[in-house]
C-alpha positions as CSV (number, residue, x, y, z in Angstrom):
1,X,0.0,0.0,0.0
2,X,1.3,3.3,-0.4
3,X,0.7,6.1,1.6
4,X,1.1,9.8,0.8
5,X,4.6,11.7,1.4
6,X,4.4,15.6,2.7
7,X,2.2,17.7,3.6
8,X,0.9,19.0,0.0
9,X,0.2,15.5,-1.1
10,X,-2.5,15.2,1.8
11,X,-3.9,18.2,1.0
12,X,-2.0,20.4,3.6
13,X,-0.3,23.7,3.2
14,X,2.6,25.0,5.1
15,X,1.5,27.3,7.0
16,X,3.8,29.9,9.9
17,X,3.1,29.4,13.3
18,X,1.0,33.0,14.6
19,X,4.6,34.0,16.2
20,X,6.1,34.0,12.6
21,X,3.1,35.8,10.6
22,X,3.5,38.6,12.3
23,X,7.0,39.0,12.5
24,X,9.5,41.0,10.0
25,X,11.2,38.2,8.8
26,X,10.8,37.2,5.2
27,X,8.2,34.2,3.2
28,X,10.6,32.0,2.8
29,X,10.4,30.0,-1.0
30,X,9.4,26.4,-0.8
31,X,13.6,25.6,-1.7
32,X,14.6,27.8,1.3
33,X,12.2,25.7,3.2
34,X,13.0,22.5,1.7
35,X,16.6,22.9,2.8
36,X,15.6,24.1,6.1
37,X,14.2,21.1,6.7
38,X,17.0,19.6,5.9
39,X,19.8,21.6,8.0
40,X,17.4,21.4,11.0
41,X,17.2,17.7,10.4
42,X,20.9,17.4,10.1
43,X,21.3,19.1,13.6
44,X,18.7,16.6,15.3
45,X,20.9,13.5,13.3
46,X,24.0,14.9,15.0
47,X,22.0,15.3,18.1
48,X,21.1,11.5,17.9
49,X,17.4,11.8,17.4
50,X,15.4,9.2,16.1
51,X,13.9,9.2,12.8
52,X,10.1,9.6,14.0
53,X,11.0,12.7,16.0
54,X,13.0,14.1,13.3
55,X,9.8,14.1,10.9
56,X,7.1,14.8,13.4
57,X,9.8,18.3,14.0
58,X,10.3,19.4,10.6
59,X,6.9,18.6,9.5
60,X,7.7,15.3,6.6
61,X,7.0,12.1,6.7
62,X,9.0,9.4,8.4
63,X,10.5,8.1,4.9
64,X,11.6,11.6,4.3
65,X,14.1,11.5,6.8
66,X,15.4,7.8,6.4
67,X,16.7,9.1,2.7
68,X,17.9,12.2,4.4
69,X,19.7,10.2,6.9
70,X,21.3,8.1,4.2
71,X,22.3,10.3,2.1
72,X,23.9,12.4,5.0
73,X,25.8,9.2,6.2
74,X,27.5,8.7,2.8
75,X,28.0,12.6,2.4
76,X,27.6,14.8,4.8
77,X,25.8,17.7,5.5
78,X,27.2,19.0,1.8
79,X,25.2,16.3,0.4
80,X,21.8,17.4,1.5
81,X,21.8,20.7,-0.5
């Protein structure tokens, strides 16, 4: 069975948190926030989170982050922009 990946393939957009919307700092483009994600999710690999809370904290799905994770093991952080 396969089950939807992201928020935008259930139907979800990305949407700030109330603290964000109102603040001076710019929309960020859905790159930027795609590598975000993925620098944020380096730090928590680093930090030896688990998978699960690494997804549920940036907001993707679990599978998401296993490809992050492997492709950060065979290259680095470099490898994830």
């Amino acid at each position: 069975m396969w089950w939807p990946c992201g928020w935008e393939a259930v139907g979800v957009a990305y949407q700030p948190s109330s603290s964000v919307a109102g603040s001076s700092l710019p929309a960020l483009s859905r790159p930027q926030l795609a590598e975000a994600r993925r620098v944020r999710a380096v730090e928590l690999f680093e930090g030896g989170v688990s998978n699960a809370e690494i997804a549920r904290a940036v907001g993707v799905c679990a599978e998401s982050v296993r490809r992050w994770r492997r492709v950060w093991e065979q290259g680095g952080a470099s490898a994830l922009r």
